[in-house]
Legacy VTK file of the C-alpha trace (Angstrom):
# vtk DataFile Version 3.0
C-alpha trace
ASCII
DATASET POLYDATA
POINTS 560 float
75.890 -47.298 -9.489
73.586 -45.301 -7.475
69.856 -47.356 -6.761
66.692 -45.464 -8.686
63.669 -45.833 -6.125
60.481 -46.070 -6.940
58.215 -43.558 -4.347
54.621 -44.996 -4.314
52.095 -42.055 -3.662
48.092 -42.491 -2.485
45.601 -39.645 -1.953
42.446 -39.622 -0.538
41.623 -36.885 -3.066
42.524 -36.029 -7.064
44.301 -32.314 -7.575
42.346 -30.238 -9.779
43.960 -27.407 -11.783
41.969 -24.574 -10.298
40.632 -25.524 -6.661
42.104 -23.893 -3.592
42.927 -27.246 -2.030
46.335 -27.260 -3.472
47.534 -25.056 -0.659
49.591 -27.677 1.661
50.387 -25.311 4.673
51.626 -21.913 5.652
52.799 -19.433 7.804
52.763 -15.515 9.070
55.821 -14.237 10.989
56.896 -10.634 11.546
60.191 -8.294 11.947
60.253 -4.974 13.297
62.436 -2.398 11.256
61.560 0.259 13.596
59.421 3.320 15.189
56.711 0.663 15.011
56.850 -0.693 11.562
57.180 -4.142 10.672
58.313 -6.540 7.616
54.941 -9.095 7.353
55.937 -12.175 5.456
53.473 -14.517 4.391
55.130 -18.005 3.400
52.239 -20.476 1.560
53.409 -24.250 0.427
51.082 -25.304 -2.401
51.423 -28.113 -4.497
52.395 -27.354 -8.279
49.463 -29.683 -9.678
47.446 -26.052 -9.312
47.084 -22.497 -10.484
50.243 -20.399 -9.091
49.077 -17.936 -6.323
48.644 -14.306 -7.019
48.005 -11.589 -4.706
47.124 -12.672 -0.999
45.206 -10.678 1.694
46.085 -10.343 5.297
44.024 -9.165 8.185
44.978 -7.151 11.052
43.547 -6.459 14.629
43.970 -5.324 18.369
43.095 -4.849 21.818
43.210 -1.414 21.105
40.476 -1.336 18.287
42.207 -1.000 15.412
41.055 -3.549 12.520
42.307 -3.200 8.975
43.410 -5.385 5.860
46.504 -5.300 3.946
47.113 -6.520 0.494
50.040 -8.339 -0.610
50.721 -8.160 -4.251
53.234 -10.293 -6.636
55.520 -12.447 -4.624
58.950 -11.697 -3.818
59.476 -15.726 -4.216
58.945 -18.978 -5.522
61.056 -21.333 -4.566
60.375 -25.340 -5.825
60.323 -26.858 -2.598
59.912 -30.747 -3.890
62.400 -33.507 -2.179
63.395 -34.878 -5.479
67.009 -35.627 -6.456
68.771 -32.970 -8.543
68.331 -35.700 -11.648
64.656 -35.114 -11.221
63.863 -31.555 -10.256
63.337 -30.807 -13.683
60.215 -33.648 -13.820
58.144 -32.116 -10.893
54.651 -30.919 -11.620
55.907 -27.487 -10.798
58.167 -27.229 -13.785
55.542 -29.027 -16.007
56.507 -32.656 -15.088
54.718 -35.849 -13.494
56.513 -36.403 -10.581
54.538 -34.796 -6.899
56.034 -31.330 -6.698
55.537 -28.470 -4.055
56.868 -24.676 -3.950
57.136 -22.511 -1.486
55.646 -18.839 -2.209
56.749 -15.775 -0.130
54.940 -12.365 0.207
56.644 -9.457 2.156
54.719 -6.074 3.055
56.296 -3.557 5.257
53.276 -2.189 7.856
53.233 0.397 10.162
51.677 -1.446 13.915
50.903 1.076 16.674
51.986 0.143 20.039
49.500 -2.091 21.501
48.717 -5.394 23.357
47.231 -8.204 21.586
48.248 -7.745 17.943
46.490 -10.476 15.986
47.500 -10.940 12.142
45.826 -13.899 10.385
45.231 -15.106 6.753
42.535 -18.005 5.395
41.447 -19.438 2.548
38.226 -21.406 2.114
39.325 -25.042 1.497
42.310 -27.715 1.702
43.113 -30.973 0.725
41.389 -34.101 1.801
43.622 -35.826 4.986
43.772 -38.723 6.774
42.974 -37.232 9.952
40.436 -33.937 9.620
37.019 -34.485 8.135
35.926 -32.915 5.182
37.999 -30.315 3.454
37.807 -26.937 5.664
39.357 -24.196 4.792
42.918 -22.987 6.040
43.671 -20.135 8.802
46.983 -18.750 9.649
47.574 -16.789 12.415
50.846 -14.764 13.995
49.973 -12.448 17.456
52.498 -9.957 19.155
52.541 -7.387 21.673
54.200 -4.488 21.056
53.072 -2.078 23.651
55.940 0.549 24.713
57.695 -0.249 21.379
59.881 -3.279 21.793
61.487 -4.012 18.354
62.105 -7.752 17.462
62.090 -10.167 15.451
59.559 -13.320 15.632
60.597 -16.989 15.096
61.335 -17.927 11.811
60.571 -21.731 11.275
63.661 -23.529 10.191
62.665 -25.845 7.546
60.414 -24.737 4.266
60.129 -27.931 2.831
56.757 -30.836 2.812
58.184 -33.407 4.189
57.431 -36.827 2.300
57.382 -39.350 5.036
56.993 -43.561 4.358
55.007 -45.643 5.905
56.077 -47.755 8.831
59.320 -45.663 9.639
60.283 -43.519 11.710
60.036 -39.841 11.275
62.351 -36.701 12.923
60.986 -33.527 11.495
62.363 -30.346 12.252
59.629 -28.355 13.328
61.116 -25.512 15.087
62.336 -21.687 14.302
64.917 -19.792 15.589
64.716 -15.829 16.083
67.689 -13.242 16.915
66.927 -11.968 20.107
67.604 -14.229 22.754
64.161 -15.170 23.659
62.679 -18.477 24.842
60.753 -20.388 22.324
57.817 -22.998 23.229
56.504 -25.303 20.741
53.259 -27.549 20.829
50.930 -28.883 18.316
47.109 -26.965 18.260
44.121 -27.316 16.277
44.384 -26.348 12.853
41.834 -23.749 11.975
39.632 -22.358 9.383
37.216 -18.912 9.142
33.637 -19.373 9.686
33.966 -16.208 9.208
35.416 -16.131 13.351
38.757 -18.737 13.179
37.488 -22.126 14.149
38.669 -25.638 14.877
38.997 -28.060 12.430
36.902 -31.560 13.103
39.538 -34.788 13.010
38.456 -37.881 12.498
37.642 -40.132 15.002
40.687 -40.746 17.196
42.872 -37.686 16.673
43.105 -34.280 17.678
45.104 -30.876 17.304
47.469 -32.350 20.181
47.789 -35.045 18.628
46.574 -35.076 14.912
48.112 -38.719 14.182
49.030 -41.943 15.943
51.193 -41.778 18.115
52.537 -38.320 16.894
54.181 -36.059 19.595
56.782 -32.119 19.270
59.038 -32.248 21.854
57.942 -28.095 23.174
62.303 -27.595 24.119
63.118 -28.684 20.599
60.504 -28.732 18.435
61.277 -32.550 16.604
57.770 -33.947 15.290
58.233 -37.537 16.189
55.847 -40.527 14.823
55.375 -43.436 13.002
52.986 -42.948 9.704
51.035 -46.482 9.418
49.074 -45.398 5.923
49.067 -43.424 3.055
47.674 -39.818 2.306
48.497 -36.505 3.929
48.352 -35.433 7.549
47.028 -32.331 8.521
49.796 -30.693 11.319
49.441 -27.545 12.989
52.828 -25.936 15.267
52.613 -23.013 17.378
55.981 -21.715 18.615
54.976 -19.429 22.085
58.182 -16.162 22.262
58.712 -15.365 25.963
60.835 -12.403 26.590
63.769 -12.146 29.342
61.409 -12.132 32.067
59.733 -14.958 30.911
56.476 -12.825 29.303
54.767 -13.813 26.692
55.486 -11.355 23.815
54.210 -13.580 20.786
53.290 -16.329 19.049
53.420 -17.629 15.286
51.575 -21.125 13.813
52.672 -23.287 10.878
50.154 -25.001 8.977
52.049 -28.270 8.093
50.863 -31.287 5.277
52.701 -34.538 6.230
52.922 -36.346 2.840
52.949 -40.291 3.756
53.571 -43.163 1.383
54.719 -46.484 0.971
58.101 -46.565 -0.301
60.895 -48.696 -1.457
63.735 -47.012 -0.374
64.665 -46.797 3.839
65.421 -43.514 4.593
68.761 -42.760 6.819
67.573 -44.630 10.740
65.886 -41.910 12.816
67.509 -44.328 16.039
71.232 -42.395 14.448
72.466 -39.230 15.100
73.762 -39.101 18.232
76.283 -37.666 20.044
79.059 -40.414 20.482
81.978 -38.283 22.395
82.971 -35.244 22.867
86.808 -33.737 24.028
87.547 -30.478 25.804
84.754 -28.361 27.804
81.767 -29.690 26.079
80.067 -32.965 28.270
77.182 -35.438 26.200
74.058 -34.542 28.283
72.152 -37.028 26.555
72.127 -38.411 22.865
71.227 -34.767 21.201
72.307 -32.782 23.713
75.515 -30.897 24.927
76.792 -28.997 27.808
79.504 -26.652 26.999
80.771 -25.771 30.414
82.654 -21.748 29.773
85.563 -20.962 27.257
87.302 -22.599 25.788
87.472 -25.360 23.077
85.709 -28.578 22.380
84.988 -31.018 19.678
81.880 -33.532 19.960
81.170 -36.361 17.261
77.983 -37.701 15.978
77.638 -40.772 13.689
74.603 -40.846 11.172
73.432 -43.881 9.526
71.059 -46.017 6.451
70.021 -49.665 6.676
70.553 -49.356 2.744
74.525 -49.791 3.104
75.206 -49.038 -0.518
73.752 -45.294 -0.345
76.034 -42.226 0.682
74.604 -40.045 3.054
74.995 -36.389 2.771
74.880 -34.098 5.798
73.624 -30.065 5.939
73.496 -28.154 8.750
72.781 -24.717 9.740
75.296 -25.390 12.775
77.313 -22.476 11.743
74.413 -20.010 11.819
73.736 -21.066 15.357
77.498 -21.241 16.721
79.511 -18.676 14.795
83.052 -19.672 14.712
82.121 -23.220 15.087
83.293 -26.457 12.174
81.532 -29.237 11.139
83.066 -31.914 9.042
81.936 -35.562 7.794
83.706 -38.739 6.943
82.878 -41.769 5.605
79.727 -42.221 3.659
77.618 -44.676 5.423
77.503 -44.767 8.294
78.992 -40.728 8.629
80.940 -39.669 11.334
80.621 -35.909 11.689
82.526 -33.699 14.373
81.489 -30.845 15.739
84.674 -28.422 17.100
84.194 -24.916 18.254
86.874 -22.554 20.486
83.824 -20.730 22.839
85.330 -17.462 23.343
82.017 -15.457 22.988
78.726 -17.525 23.238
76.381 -16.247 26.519
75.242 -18.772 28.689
71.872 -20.368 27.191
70.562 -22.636 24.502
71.746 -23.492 20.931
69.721 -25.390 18.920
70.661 -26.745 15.546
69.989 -29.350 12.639
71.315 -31.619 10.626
69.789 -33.077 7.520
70.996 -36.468 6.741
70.206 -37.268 3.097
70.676 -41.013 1.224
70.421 -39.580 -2.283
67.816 -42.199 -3.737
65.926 -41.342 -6.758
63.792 -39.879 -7.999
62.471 -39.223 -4.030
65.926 -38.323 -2.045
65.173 -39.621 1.306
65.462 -37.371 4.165
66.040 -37.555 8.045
66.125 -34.702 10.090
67.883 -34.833 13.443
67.634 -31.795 16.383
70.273 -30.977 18.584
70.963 -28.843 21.803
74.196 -26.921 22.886
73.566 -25.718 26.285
76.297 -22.963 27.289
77.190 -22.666 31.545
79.050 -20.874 33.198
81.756 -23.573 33.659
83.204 -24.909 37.254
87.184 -25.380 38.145
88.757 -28.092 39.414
92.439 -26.648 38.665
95.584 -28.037 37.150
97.104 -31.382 37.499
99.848 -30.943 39.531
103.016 -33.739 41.205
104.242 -32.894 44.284
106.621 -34.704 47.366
105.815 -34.622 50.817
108.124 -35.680 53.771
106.792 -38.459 55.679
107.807 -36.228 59.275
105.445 -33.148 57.498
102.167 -32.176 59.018
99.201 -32.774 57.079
98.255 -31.043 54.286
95.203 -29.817 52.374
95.149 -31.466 49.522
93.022 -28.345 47.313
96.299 -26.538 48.331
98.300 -28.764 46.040
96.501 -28.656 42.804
97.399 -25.728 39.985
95.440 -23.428 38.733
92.335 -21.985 41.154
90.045 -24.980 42.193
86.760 -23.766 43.192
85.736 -25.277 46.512
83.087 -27.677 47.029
84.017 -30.727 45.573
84.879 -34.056 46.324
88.318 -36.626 46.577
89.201 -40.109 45.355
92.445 -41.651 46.269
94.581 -44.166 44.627
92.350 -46.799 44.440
89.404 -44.956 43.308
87.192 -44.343 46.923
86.223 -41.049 48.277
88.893 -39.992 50.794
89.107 -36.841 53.322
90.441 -33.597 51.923
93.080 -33.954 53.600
96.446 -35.315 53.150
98.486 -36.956 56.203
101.912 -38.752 55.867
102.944 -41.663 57.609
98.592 -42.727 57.070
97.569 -41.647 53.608
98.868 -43.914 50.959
101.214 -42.037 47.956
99.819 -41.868 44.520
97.275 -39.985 42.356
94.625 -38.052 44.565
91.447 -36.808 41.736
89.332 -33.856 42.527
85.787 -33.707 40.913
83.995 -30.552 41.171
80.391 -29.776 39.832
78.174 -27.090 39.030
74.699 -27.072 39.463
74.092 -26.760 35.535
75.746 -29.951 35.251
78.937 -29.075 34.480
82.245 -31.302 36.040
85.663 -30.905 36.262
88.447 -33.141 37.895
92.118 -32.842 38.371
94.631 -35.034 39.518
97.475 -34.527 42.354
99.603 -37.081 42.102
101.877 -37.194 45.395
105.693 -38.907 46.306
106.296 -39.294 49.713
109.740 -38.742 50.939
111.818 -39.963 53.670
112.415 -37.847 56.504
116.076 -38.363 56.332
115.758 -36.662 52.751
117.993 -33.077 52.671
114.572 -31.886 51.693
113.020 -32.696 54.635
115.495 -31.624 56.731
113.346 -28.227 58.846
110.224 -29.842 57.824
107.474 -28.415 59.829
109.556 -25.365 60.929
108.441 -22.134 59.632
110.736 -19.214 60.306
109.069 -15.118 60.561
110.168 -12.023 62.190
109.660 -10.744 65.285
111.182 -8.353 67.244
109.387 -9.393 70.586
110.993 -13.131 70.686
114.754 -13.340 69.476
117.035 -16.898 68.828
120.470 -17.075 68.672
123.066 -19.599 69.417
126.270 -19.308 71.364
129.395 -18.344 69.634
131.679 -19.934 72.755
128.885 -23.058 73.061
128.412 -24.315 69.784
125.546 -26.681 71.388
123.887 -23.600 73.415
121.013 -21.084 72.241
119.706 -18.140 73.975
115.833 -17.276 73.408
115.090 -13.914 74.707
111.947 -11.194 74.599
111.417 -7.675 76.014
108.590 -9.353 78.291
108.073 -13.346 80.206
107.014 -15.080 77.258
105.522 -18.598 77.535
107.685 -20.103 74.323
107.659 -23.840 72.641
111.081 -24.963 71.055
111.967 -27.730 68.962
114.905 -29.028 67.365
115.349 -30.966 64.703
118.962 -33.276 63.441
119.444 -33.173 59.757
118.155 -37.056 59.352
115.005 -35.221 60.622
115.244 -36.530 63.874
113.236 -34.429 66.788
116.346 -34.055 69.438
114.336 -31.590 71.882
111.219 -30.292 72.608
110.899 -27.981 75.577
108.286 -25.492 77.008
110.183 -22.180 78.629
109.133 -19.159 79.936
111.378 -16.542 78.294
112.650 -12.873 79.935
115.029 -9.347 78.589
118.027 -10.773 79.882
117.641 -14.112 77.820
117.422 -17.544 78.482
120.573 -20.105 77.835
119.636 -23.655 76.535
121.848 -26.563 75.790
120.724 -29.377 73.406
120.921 -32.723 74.165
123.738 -32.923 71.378
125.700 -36.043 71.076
127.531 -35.811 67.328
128.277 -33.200 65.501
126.427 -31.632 62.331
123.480 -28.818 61.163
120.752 -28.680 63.656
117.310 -26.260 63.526
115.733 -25.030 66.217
112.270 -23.483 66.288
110.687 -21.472 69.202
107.377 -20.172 68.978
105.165 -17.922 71.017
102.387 -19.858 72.325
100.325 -16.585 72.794
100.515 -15.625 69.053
101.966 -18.159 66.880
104.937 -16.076 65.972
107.835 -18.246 65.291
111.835 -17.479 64.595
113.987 -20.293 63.222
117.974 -20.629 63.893
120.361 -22.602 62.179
122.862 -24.335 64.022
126.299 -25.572 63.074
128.151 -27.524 65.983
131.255 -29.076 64.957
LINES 1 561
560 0 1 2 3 4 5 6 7 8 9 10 11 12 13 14 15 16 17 18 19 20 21 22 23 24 25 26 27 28 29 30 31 32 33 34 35 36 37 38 39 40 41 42 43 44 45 46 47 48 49 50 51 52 53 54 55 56 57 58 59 60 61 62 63 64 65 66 67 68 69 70 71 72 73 74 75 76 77 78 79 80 81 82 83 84 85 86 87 88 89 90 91 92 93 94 95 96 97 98 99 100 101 102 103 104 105 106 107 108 109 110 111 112 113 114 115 116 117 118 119 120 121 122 123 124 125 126 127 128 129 130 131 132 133 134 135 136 137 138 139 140 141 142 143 144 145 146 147 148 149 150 151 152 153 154 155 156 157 158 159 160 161 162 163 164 165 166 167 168 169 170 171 172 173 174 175 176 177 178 179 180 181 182 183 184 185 186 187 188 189 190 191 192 193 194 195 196 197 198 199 200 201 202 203 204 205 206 207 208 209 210 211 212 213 214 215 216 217 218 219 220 221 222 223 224 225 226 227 228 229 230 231 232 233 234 235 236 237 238 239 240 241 242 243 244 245 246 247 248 249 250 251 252 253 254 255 256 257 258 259 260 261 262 263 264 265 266 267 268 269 270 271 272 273 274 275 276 277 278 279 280 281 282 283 284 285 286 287 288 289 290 291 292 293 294 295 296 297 298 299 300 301 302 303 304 305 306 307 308 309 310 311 312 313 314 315 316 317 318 319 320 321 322 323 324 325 326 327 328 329 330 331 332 333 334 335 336 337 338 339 340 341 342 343 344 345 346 347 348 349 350 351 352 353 354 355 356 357 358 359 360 361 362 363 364 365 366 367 368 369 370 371 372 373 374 375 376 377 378 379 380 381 382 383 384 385 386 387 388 389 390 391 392 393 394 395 396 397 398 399 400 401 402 403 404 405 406 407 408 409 410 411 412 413 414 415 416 417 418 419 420 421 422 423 424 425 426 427 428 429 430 431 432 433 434 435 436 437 438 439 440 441 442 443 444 445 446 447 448 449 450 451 452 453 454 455 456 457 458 459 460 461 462 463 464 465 466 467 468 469 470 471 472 473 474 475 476 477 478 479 480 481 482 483 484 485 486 487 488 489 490 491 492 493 494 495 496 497 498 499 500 501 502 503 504 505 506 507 508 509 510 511 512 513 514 515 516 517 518 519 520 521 522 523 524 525 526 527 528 529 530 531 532 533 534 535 536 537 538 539 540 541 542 543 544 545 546 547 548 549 550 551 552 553 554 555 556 557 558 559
């Protein structure tokens, strides 16, 4: 039987019906539908012990002069925003019930924004709730700014979670506090003053001890990721303020957009799932664990990456969402178990571009009435990926010269990396018989991303009595300038000839590899007769090669 909790709430201050400090936090972002104009939306949290909003007013200004105010009228949405389990949505204050209940409320306004620098849209409102860490009860100031001089058309971060989060005191807290947006673009985050209008926007005064960098003990963003990390130590609410900074491709700064965040803390019964969970465990195929949220997908191809989620309350089941697949189209994630929860992560990268993913997952324990709620933020960085090539086997006659070992492996190693040998120390690149032990030879190659690949050569060595081996080191070409032939009377006699003297190496070799001759000659048109040193009969080679140019011709000789 699933646990009820009991969810202890404190405020500094009571909610009455018709005051503006019900508002909770906000936020202003923008989308350009094109030749200029742009879709304003205007997202307020509130909590439902107040009057539902009506119509909102926003203000707009430039570099360029311009100054004007828009007004938004009925909502396109209300959407009950209060982390209650489903049993208990229906017994929130914003559908008429006792239990602490927020909604979210969105206006939308299509606006027509002539190409300048320095658009600055902004919203207020004259008071909010009393906090733990701002004095007083200022008012509230949104705030969204863009540039779009020359025209650029795009769309500005859009904060990932709409929710209040409800954090308890004396654990750990991962909140989501980032956005994504369509276009590519790098996105900043850090925490800033919250504001209000005096009538000019103006800094809120924190109590003693905190500030807009850091507006509670020991509370920190991470400006890659945007996690809100801390450790609430009493109850009430906690004034937060985000701003997510847009750079463009060439690393400009195009615009920026603020959240206005309450953190709701109390002390409470149930332990939500461990913040210290979540992590990337292992991973197969291109993708490499860059650290406990993070992964490097090095190129195409396919990989699959688990991460194990977990609650100190063993008899809870823990429920994972993720927006994963909005991030990484084409990509799967699954769960099993129910506490702890391994999910896996699998994706065939045929199409991604080089550059950051980030995602979340929502790990829910489903206590009542309060569900608790962990939020955890991860990283997929796509590379270019590096080669190491194939694994390959391959025998090599002890009497054979040595051998680059790159040479050996399948595929199309990229240079630049490093060997191991048999026993696991770096060796040479090189291969030599009769000195290099047999076994497996592994090549590790790295990118400067980060990326590694390794491939394995593993390598038999032969005797050089072998029929394989038999010619080893002779390579045979044409050439019209140096001819080799053997005697048809003298089965132990060859003639080496050229048009010109030529200055000409020879070597012969038995057929249990043996060297028989070696011998330097100068060569001339009428040919040159020499007899091997033959003393039994069978199939001998004989190599002569140019010492001027390398050129080589190979005969075969039978003597019986």
């Amino acid at each position: 039987m699933m646990k009820r909790y009991t969810l202890l709430f404190t405020f500094a201050a009571s909610f009455l019906s018709l005051r503006a400090d019900h508002f909770a936090g906000g936020s202003i972002t923008t989308r350009c539908t094109g030749n200029n104009f742009h879709d304003i939306t205007l997202q307020l949290f509130r909590n439902c012990g107040g009057t539902p909003l009506g119509q909102q007013t926003l203000n707009f200004s430039n570099d360029c002069g311009v100054i004007f105010s828009q007004v938004l009228g009925e909502p396109i949405s209300v959407q009950d925003v209060s982390p209650l389990c489903e049993g208990e949505i229906q017994n929130s204050t914003c559908n008429g019930g006792g239990l602490e209940g927020y909604d979210l409320t969105t206006y939308r306004a299509s606006v027509y924004l002539s190409p300048c620098t320095g658009w600055r849209i902004s919203w207020s409102i004259c008071c909010r709730n009393a906090s733990l860490n701002v004095q007083g009860t200022p008012g509230m100031y949104l705030e969204a700014t863009l540039n779009n001089l020359g025209g650029p058309c795009y769309t500005q971060p859009e904060f990932v979670r709409n929710s209040i989060p409800l954090v308890c005191v004396g654990q750990a807290v991962n909140y989501d506090g980032s956005a994504t947006e369509p276009d590519g673009h790098t996105l900043r985050y850090s925490l800033i003053d919250a504001r209000y209008t005096t009538p000019a926007p103006t800094p809120v005064t924190y109590a003693s001890g905190f500030s807009g960098a850091q507006p509670y003990t020991g509370m920190a963003i991470d400006s890659i990721t945007g996690t809100i990390t801390f450790v609430p130590d009493a109850t009430g609410t906690i004034v937060t303020a985000v701003l997510v900074r847009e750079y463009d491709e060439e690393a400009r700064l195009i615009g920026t957009v603020m959240r206005d965040l309450l953190f709701v803390a109390s002390v409470c019964v149930n332990e939500v799932p461990s913040a210290s969970s979540g992590y990337f465990t292992e991973v197969e195929g291109i993708g490499q664990i860059d650290d406990e949220r993070s992964l490097l997908v090095c190129g195409e191809g396919q990989f699959c990456a688990t991460l194990t989620f977990a609650d100190s309350d063993e008899d809870q089941t823990l429920t994972l969402t993720s927006n994963v697949q909005d991030v990484l189209p084409g990509a799967t994630f699954t769960s099993s178990g129910t506490n702890p929860v391994a999910a896996q992560l699998c994706m065939n990268n045929t199409s991604l571009s080089p550059g950051n993913y980030q995602f979340t997952v929502s790990a829910t324990d489903g206590a009542c009435p309060v569900v608790g709620t962990q939020e955890y933020v991860f990283l997929v960085t796509v590379t270019t990926g590096v080669s190491a090539g194939e694994n390959a086997s391959v025998e090599i006659c002890s009497n054979e010269d040595p051998v680059s070992l790159i040479g050996l492996l399948g595929g199309e190693p990229a240079t630049g990396g490093s060997w191991t040998g048999p026993v696991g120390f770096p060796v040479p690149a090189t291969f030599t018989p009769g000195i290099s032990a047999q076994g497996q030879y592994t090549y590790t190659n790295s990118s400067p991303t980060g990326c590694v690949a390794s491939a394995v050569v593993s390598i038999t060595v032969i005797p050089a009595d072998d029929p394989e081996c038999i010619g080893t080191g002779l390579v045979g070409s044409t050439l019209n300038a140096l001819s080799l032939h053997g005697d048809a009377q003298l089965p132990g006699r060859i003639w080496v000839g050229s048009p010109n003297t030529m200055d000409v190496d020879l070597k012969a070799l038995s057929m249990d590899g043996r060297i028989v001759m070696v011998k330097r000659m100068q060569t001339n048109g009428a040919g040159t007769a020499v007899d091997l040193p033959i003393t039994s009969s069978g199939i001998y080679l004989v190599q002569a090669t140019d010492r001027s140019t390398g050129h080589v011709q190979v005969v075969r000789l039978f003597v019986p």
